[in-house]
C-alpha positions in Angstrom: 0.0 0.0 0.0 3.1 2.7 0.8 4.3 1.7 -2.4 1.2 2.8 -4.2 1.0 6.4 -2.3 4.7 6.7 -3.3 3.6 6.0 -6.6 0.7 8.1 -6.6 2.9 10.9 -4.9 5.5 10.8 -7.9 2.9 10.6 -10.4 1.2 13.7 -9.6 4.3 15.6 -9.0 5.7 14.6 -12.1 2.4 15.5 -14.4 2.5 19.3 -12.6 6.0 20.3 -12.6 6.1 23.1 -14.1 8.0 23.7 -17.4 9.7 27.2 -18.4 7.9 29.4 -20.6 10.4 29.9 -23.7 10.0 33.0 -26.4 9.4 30.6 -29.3 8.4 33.4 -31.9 7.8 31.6 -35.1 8.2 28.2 -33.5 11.8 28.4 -32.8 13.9 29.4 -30.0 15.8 32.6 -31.0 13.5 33.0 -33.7 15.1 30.2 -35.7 18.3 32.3 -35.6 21.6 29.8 -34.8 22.0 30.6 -31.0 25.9 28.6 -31.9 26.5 31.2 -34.7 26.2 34.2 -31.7 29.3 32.9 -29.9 30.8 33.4 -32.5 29.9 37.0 -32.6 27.6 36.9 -35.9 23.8 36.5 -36.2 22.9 33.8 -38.4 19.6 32.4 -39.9 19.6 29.1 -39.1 17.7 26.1 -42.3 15.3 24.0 -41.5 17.5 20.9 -42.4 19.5 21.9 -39.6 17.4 21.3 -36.7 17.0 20.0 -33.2 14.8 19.5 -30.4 16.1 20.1 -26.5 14.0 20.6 -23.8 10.6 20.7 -25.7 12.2 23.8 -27.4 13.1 23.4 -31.2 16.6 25.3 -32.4 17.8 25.7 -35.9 21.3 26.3 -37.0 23.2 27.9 -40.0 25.5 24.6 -40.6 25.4 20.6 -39.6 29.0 22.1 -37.7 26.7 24.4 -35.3 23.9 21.7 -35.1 26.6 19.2 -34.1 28.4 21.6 -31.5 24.8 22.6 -30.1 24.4 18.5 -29.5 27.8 17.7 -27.9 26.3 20.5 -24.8 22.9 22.2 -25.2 23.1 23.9 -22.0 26.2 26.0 -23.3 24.3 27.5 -26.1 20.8 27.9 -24.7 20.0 31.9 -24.3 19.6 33.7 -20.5 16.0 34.1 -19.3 14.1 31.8 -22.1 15.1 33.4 -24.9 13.4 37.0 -24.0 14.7 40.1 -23.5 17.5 40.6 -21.0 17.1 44.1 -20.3 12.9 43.7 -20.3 13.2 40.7 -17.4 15.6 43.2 -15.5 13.9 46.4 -15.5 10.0 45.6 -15.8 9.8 42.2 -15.0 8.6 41.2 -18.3 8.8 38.8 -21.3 9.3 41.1 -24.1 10.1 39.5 -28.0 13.6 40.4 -29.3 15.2 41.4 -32.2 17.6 37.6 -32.8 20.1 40.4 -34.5 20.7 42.1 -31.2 22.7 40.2 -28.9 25.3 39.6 -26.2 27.8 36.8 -25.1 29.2 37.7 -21.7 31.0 35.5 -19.4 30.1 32.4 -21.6 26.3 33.1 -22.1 24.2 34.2 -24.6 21.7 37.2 -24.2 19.1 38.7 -26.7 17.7 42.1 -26.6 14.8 44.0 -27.9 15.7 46.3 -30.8 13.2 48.1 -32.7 11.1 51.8 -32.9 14.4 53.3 -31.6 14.4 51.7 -28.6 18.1 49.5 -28.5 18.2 47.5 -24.9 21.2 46.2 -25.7 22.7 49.9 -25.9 20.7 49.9 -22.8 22.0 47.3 -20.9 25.6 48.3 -22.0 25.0 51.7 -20.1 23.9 50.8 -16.9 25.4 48.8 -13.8 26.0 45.3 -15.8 26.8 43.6 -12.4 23.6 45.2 -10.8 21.2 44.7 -14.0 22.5 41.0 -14.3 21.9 40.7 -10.8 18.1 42.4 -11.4 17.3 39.9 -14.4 18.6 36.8 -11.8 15.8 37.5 -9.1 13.2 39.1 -11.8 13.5 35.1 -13.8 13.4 32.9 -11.3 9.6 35.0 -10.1 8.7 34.8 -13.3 10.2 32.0 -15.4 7.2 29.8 -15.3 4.2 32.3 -16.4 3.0 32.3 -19.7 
């Protein structure tokens, strides 16, 4: 009978864990931009013959080189805060859509930025208190990571 409830427990936990809400504007993460392509510090389209799936979120990449290097360690690649805008989760708490051409790698990860109307948050970002925005965005996704 224990062995049931612990069953039952585990069950029910696992069918409600909650799952984080990723910007997947036109079905793809980035935007179907190759989030591999930004470490190298260029934005690039990524085909539809160059695809993969991790985490329920679908990537696609310029070259079979940047799928394959996105496949040897997802995590590495994957954009801060879901894929939204950085400076948006910092400073209002919100998932705002980005611009996949506007972008940052710092410190190993990637960050996307809204760009559009005359409004550059990367330019933004760049001119405030990195350490202390970074530190904003930190405590702003883990409250709202989950929302949709």
């Amino acid at each position: 009978m224990k062995s049931l409830i612990f069953l039952l427990v585990i069950a029910s936990t696992t069918l409600t864990a909650q799952t984080i809400d990723y910007n997947l504007k036109k079905g793809f993460m980035a935007k179907g931009y190759d989030v591999v392509s930004y470490f190298n510090g260029v934005a690039l389209e990524g085909q539809i013959k160059f695809n993969t799936t991790f985490d329920g979120v679908k990537y696609k990449f310029s070259s079979l080189e940047n799928l394959n290097k996105f496949k040897e360690n997802p995590k590495k690649y994957m954009p801060q805060y879901g894929g939204y805008c950085a400076y948006a989760i910092a400073f209002k708490s919100e998932k705002v859509s980005i611009n996949p051409e506007t972008f940052l790698v710092e410190d190993g990860k990637l960050y996307l930025f809204y760009n559009a109307w005359g409004t550059n948050t990367l330019t933004l970002w760049e001119q405030s208190n990195v350490s202390n925005t970074m530190s904003m965005a930190n405590a702003n996704w883990e409250k709202i990571k989950f929302k949709k």
